[in-house]
C-alpha positions as protocol buffer text, in pm:
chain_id: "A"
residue {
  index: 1
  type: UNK
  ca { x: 7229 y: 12960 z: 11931 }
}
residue {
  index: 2
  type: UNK
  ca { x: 7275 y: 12645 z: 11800 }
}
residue {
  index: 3
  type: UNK
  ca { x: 7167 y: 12333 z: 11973 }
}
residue {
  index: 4
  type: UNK
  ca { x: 7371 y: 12222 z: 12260 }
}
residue {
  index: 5
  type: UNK
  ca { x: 7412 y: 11872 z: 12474 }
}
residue {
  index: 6
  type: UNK
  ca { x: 7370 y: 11865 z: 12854 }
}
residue {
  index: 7
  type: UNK
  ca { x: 7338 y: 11599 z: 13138 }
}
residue {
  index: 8
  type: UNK
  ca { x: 7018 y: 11614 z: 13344 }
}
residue {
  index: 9
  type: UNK
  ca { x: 7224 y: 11703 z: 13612 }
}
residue {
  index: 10
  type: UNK
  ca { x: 7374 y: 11975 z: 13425 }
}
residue {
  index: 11
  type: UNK
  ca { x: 7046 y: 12116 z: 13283 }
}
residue {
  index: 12
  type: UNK
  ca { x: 6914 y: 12123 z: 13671 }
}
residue {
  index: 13
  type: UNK
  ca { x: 7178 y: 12344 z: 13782 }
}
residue {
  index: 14
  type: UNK
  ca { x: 7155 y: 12539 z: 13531 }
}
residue {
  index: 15
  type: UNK
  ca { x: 6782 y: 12596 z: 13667 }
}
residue {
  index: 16
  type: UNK
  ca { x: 6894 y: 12611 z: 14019 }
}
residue {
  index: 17
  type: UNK
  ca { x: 7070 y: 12913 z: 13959 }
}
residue {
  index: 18
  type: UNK
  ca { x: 6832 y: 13072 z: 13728 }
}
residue {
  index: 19
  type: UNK
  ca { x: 6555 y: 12986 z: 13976 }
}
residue {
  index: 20
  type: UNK
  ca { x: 6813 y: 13131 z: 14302 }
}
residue {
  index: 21
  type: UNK
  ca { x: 6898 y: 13480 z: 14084 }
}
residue {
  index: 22
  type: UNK
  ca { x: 6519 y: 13528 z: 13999 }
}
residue {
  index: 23
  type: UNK
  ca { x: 6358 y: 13400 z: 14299 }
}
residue {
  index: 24
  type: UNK
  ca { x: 6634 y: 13559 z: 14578 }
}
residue {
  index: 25
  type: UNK
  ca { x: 6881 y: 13742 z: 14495 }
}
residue {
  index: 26
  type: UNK
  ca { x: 6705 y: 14013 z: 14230 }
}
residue {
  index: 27
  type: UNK
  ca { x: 6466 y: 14069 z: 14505 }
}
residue {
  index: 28
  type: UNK
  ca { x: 6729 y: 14111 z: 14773 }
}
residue {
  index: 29
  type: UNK
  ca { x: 6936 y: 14325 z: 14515 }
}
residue {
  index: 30
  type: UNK
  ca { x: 6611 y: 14510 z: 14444 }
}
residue {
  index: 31
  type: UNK
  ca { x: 6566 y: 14603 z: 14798 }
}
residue {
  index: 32
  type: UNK
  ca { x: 6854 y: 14779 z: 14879 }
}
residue {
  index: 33
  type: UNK
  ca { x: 6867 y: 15011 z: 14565 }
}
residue {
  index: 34
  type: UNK
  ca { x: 6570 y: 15100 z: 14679 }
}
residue {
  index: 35
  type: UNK
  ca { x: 6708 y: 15124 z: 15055 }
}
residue {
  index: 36
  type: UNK
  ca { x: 6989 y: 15310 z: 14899 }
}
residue {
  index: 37
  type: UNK
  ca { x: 6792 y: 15537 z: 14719 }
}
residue {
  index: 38
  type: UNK
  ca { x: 6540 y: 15685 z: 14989 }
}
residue {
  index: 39
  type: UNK
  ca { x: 6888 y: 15823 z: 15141 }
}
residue {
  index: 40
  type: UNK
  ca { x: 6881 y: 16093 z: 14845 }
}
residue {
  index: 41
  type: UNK
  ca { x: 7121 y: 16242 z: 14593 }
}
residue {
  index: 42
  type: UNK
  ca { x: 7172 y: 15932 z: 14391 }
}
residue {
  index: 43
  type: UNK
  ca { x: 7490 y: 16053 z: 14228 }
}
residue {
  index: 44
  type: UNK
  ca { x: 7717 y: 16043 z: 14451 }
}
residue {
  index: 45
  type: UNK
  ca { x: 7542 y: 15747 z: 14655 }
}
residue {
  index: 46
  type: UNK
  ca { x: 7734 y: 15473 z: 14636 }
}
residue {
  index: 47
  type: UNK
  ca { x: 7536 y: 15214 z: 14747 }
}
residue {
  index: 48
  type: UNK
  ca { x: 7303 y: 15303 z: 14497 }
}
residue {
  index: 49
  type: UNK
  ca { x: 7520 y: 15295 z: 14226 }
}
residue {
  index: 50
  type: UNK
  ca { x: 7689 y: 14966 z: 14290 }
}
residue {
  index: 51
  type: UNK
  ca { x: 7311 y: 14822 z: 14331 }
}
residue {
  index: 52
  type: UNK
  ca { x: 7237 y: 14902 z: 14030 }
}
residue {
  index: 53
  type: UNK
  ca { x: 7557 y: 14780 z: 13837 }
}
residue {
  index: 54
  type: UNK
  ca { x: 7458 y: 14424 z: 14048 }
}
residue {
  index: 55
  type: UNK
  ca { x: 7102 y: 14456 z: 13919 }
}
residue {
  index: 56
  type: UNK
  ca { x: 7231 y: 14459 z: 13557 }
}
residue {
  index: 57
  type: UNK
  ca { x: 7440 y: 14147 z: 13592 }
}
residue {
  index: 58
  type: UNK
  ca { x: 7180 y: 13996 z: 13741 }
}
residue {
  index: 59
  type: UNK
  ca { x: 6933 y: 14109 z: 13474 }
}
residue {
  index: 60
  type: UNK
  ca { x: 7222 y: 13992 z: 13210 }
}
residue {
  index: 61
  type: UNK
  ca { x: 7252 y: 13641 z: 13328 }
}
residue {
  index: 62
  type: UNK
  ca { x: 6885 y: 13569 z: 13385 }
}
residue {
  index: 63
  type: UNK
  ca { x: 6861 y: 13647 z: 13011 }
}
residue {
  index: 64
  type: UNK
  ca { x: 7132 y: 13415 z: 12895 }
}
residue {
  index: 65
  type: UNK
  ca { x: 7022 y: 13139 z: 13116 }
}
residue {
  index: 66
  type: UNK
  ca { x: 6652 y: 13164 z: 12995 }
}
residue {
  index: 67
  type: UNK
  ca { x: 6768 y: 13191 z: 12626 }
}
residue {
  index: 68
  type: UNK
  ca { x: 7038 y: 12901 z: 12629 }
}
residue {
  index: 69
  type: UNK
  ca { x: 6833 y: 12623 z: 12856 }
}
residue {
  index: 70
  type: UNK
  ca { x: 6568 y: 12686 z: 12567 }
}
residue {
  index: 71
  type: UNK
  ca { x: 6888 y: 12616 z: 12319 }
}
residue {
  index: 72
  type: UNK
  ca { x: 7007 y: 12316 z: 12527 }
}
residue {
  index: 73
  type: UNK
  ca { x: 6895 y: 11932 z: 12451 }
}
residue {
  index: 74
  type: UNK
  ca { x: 6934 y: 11708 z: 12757 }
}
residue {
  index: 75
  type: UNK
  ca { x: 7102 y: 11335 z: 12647 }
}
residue {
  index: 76
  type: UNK
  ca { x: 6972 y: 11110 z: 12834 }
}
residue {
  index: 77
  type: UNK
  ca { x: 7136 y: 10760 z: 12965 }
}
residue {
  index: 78
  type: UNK
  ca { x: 7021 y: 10459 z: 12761 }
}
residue {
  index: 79
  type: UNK
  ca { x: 7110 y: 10066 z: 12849 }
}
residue {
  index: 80
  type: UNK
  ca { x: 7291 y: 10037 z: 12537 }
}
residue {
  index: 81
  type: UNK
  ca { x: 7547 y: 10224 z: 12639 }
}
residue {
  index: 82
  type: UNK
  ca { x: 7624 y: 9994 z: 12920 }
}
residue {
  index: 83
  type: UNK
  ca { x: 8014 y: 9946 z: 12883 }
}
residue {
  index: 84
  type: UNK
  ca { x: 8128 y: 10212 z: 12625 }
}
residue {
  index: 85
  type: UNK
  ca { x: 8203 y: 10537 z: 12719 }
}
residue {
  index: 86
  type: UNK
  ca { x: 7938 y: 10806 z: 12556 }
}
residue {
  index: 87
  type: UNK
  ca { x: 7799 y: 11158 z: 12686 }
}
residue {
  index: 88
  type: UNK
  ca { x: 7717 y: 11153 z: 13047 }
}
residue {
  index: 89
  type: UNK
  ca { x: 7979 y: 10860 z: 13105 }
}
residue {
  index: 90
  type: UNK
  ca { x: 8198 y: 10876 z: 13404 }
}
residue {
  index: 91
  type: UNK
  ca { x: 8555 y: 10741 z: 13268 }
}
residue {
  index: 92
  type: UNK
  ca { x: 8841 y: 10613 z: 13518 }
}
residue {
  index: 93
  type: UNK
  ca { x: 9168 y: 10571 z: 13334 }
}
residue {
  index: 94
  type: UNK
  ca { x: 9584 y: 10521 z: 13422 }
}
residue {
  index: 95
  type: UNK
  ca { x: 9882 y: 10584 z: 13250 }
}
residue {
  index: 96
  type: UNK
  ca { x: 10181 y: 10412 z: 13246 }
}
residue {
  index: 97
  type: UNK
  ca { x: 10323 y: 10625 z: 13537 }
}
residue {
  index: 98
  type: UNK
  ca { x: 10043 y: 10475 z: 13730 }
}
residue {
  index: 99
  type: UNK
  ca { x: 9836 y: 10816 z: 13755 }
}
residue {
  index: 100
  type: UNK
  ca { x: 9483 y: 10781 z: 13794 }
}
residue {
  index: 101
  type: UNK
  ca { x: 9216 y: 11007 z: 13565 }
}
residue {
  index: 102
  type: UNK
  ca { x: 8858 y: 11021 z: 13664 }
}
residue {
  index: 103
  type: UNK
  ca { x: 8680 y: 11228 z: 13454 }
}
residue {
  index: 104
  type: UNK
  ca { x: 8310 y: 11319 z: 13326 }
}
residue {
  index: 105
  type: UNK
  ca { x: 8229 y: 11349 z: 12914 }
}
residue {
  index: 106
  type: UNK
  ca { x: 7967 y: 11658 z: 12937 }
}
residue {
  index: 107
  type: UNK
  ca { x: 7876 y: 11974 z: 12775 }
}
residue {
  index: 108
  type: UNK
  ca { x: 8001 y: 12305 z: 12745 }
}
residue {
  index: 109
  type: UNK
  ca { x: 7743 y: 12460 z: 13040 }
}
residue {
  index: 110
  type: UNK
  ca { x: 7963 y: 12203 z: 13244 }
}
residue {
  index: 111
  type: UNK
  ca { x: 8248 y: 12179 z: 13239 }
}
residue {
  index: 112
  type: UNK
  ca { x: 8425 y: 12176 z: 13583 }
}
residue {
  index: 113
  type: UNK
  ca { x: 8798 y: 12076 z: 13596 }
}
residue {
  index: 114
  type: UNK
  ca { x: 8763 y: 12049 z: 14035 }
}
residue {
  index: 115
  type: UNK
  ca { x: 8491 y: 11822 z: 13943 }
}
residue {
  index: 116
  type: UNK
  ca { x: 8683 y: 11629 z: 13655 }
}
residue {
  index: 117
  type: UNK
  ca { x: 8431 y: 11756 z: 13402 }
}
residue {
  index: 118
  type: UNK
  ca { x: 8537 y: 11789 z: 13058 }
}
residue {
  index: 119
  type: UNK
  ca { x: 8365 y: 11890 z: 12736 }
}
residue {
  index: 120
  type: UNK
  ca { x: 8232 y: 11608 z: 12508 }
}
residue {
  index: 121
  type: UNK
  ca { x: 8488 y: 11858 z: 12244 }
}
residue {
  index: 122
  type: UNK
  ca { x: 8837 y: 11818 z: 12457 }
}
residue {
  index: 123
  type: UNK
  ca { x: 9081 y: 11604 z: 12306 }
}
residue {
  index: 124
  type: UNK
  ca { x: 9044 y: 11366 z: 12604 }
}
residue {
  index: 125
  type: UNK
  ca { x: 8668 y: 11320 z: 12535 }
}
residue {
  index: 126
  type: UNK
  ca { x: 8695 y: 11254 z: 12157 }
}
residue {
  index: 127
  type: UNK
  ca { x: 8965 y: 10996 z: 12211 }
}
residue {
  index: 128
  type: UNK
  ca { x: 8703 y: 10800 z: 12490 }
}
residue {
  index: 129
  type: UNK
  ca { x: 8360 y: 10854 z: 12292 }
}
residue {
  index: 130
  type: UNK
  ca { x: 8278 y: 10492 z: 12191 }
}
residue {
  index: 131
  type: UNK
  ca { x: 8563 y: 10318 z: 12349 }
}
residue {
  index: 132
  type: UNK
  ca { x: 8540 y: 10025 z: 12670 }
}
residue {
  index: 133
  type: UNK
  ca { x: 8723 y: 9890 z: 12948 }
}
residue {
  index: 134
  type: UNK
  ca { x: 9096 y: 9781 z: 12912 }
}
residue {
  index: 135
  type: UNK
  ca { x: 9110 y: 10010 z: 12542 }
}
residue {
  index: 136
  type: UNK
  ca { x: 9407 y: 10205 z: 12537 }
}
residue {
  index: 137
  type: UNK
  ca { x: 9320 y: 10591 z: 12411 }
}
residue {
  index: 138
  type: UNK
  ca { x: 9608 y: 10805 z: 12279 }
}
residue {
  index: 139
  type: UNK
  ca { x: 9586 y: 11176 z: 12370 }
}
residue {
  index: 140
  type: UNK
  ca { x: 9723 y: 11493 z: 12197 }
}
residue {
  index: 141
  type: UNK
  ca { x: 9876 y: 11709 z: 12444 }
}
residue {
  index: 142
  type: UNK
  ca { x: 10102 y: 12030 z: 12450 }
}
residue {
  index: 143
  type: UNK
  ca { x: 10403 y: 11811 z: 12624 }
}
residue {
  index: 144
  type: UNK
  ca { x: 10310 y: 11556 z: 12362 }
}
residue {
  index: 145
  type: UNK
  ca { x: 10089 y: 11218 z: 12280 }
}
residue {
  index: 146
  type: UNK
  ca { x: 9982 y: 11025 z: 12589 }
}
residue {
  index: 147
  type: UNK
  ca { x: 9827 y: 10695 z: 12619 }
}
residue {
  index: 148
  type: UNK
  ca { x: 9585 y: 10574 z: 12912 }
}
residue {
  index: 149
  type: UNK
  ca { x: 9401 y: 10282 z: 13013 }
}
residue {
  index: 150
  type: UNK
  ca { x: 9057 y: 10265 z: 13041 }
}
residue {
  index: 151
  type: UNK
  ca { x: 8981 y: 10081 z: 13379 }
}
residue {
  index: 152
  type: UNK
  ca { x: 8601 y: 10188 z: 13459 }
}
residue {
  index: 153
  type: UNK
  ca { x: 8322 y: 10338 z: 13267 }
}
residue {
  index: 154
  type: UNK
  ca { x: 7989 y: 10394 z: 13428 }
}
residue {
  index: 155
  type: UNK
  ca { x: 7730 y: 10624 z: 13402 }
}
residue {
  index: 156
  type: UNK
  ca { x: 7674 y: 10729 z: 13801 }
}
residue {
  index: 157
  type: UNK
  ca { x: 7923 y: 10923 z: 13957 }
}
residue {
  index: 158
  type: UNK
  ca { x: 8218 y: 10694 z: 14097 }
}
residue {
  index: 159
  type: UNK
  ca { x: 8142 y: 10891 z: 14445 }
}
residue {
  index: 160
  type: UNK
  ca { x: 7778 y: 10736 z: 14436 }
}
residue {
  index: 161
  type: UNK
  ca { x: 7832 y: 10363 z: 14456 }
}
């Protein structure tokens, strides 16, 4: 894998749920194969069967979480950024309809459209990356080109102040 960006925030997650899958829920998983197989004839036990299947996703995703927060390069906030929108930056902008956008610029591992995450590779990113407050950013769309106002930039969530 080739090197990837991530927020601390991100990166901490990600190790949240590696720690939770390792820590609780293999063992929990573990237990009731093992529950499910003192019962007997495994094949036709379904418990058994479906504890298993669990065990390998769980076994699957432990090993792509170990292998791509090894990959994965956390970016972290420096005061010259102050004022221009760069990885990590929270972004409020408006159109001309008067719709407001508040999104995140962050990596791949998280990206969360509920949250207003969006990769630091979206159109929308790519036309904010190095701009500031009151630029006007022109966006490729599939309806078309649209052009927003940049209003707020900060690096803390806009829910945190």
């Amino acid at each position: 894998m080739k090197l990837q960006f991530i927020t601390q925030s991100g990166k901490d997650a990600l190790l949240e749920e590696l720690d939770y899958l390792w820590r609780v829920k293999r063992p929990e998983v573990t237990q009731a194969v093992s529950e499910a197989a003192a019962l007997g004839d495994r094949s036709e036990n379904a418990e058994y069967k479906e504890g298993k299947r669990e065990l390998r996703s769980i076994d699957r995703r432990v090993r792509f979480l170990r292998k791509r927060l090894e990959a994965l390069k956390v970016v972290e906030y420096s005061p010259e950024q102050e004022g221009k929108a760069f990885f990590g930056a929270w972004v409020e902008l408006e159109n001309d309809e008067g719709e407001i956008l508040q999104c995140r610029i962050v990596g791949t591992d998280e990206i969360d459209t509920r949250k207003g995450h969006i990769t630091v590779d979206s159109p929308m990113a790519r036309a904010l990356l190095g701009k500031q407050v009151d630029d006007e950013v022109m966006v490729q769309t599939p309806t078309g080109k649209k052009v927003w106002l940049i209003n707020k930039i900060q690096y803390q969530s806009f829910n945190q102040q």
